[in-house]
C-alpha positions, 0 to 999 in steps of 0.5 A, spaced: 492 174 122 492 177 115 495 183 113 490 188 112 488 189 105 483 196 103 478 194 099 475 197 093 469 200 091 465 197 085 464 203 079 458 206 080 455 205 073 456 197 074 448 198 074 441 194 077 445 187 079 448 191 084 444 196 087 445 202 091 439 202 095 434 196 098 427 196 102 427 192 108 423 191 113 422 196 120 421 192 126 420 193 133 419 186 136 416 180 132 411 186 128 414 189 122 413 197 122 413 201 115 418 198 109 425 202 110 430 204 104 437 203 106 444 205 102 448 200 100 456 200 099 459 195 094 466 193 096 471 188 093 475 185 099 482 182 099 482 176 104 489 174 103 487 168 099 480 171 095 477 176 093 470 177 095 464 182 093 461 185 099 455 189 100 456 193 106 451 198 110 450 201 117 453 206 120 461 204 121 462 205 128 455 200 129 458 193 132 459 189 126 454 184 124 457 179 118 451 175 114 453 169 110 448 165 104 448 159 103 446 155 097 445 156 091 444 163 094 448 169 095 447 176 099 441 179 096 438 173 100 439 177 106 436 183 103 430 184 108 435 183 114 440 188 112 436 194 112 433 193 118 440 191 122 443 198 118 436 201 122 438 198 128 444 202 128 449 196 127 454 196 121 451 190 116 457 187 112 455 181 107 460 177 103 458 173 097 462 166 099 468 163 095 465 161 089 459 165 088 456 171 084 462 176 082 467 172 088 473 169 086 472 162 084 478 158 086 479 151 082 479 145 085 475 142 090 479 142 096 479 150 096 472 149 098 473 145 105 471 147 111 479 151 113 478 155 106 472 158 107 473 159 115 480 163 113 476 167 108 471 169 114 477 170 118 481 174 112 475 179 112 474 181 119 482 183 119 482 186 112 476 190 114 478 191 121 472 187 125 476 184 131 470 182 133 462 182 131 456 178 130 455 172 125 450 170 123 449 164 118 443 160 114 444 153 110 452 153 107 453 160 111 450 157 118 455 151 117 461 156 117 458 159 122 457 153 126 464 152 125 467 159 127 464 158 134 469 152 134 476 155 131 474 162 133 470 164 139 474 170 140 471 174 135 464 172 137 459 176 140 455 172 138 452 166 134 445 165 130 444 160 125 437 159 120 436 152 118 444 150 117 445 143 123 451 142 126 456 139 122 458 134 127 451 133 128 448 132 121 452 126 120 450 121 126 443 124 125 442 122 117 445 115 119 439 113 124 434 117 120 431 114 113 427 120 112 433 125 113 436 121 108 431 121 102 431 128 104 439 129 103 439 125 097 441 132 092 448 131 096 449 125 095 447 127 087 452 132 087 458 128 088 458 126 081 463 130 076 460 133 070 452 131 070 450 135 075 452 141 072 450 140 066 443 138 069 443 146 073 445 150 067 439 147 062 434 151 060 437 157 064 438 154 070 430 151 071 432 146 076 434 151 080 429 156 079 424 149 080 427 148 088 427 154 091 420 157 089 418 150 091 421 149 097 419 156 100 413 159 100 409 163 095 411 169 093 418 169 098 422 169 090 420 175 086 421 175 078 426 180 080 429 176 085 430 170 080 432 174 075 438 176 079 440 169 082 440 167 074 445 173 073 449 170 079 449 162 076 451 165 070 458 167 072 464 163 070 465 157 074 460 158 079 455 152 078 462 148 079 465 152 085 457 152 088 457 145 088 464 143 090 462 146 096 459 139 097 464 136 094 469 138 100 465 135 104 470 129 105 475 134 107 471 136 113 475 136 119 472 134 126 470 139 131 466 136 136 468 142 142 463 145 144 461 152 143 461 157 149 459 163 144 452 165 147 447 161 140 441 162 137 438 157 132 432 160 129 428 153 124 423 153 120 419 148 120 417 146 114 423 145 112 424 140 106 431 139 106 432 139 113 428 135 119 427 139 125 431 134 130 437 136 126 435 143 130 435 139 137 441 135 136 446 142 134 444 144 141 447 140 144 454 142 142 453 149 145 455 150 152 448 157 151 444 155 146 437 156 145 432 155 139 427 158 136 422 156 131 417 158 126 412 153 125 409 156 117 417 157 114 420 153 110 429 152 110 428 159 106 425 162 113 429 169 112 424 170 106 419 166 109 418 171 115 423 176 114 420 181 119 421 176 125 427 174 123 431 180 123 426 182 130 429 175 133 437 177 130 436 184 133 432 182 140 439 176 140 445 180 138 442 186 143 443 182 149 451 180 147 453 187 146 460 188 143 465 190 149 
């Protein structure tokens, strides 16, 4: 275990990149209810390796559930989810990974291996007193995830994963499937040094823009959202350390153990990235797991269909309660 380290609040002047209030969505069931506005607490957290930036909200003494983005996102992804988790009464914590937005950004590739980022996932829970909690996961964030129900399953109540495989299940997949392939293809591109940042930082990030926008369903990014995500992309060295994150993958260590922490994989179907039998195979690693699937989402399914999605969050974690 690390040695606790107390965070530090952000100033409050730090303005709209960091606000103090978001909407989310009410919800009973799969219905949303009324849109809710939740309070926010912006904390710098050290882990013991990094520094991460943490949007936290929800009452302190709620069971912790701890929301990790993948890329090329960052906490705001999981706006929706964290008012309505905070309105359920849990305690809603969501760093910025390694690498993203105001997080420290370690140089080198092989700060971004699987290891790394599970000591930084183990390093807030200490730093912030969490001994154990809910983690959800989606894309990067849901391989972590995936991941943690192997190295730490103590800490678990319980796992979820959004449109993230198995790590274990991803590579057996791709080489028996060509159309996983093409869709895997950015990956592949991403291994070169140099080019591909270049390519992602032109004309204010349009590249990135262009994907997420054509990759989700009309309207799941606002004109503020890609504000923000350009805000976030800008930040030294972020382009690099986001993509080194593929780059570690070489470094990827083996964990074919199956997972006993109780899982649910919440998919969208009209993933562009990922193909839904990637879904099916990732179950297999669990010793309880069951999927959930929602036919008009895409991979961005938690903006595709937030009400739902926190609604499925709530109605799973509910039933592994923290003892």
């Amino acid at each position: 275990m690390f040695t606790r380290v107390p965070g530090h609040d952000l100033p409050h002047d730090i303005g709209m990149r960091f606000p103090r209030t978001i909407a989310g969505s009410l919800v009973t069931g799969r219905r949303c209810v009324s849109m809710i506005s939740t309070e926010v607490r912006h904390r710098l957290i050290n882990t013991g390796n990094v520094r991460l930036h943490v949007v936290e909200a929800g009452p302190l003494s709620g069971e912790p559930v701890v929301l990790l983005h993948g890329f090329p996102d960052f906490w705001i992804g999981w706006r929706a989810q964290i008012g309505a988790l905070a309105a359920a009464g849990y305690r809603v914590v969501v760093p910025d990974q390694r690498g993203y937005n105001i997080s420290s950004k370690p140089k080198g590739i092989r700060q971004y291996a699987l290891p790394k980022l599970l000591d930084d996932l183990a390093g807030l829970a200490d730093a912030m007193g969490l001994e154990r909690l809910h983690l959800v996961g989606h894309d990067w964030g849901g391989i972590v995830a995936w991941s943690a129900g192997v190295v730490m399953p103590s800490c678990l109540a319980s796992l979820t994963v959004l449109n993230a495989p198995h790590p274990e299940a991803l590579f057996p997949y791709v080489l028996r499937s060509p159309s996983q392939i093409l869709r895997s293809s950015y990956a592949a591109f991403f291994q070169f040094p140099i080019v591909p940042e270049a390519l992602l930082r032109a004309r204010q990030f349009a590249l990135l823009v262009r994907a997420v926008e054509r990759s989700s369903c009309p309207g799941a990014f606002t004109a503020d959202d890609i504000t923000a995500y350009r805000q976030a992309w800008e930040q030294p060295g972020a382009i690099s350390a986001m993509l080194n994150w593929y780059r570690a993958l070489r470094f990827r260590p083996q964990m074919t153990e199956p997972i006993d922490v109780p899982t649910l994989v919440l998919w969208g179907m009209r993933d562009r990235f990922l193909e839904p039998g990637l879904a099916r195979s990732s179950l297999a690693f669990c010793r309880d797991g069951e999927l959930q699937t929602f036919s008009n989402a895409t991979h961005w399914l938690q903006r595709d269909e937030p009400a739902a999605v926190s609604a499925a969050i709530i109605a799973f974690i509910s039933k592994h309660r923290i003892t």
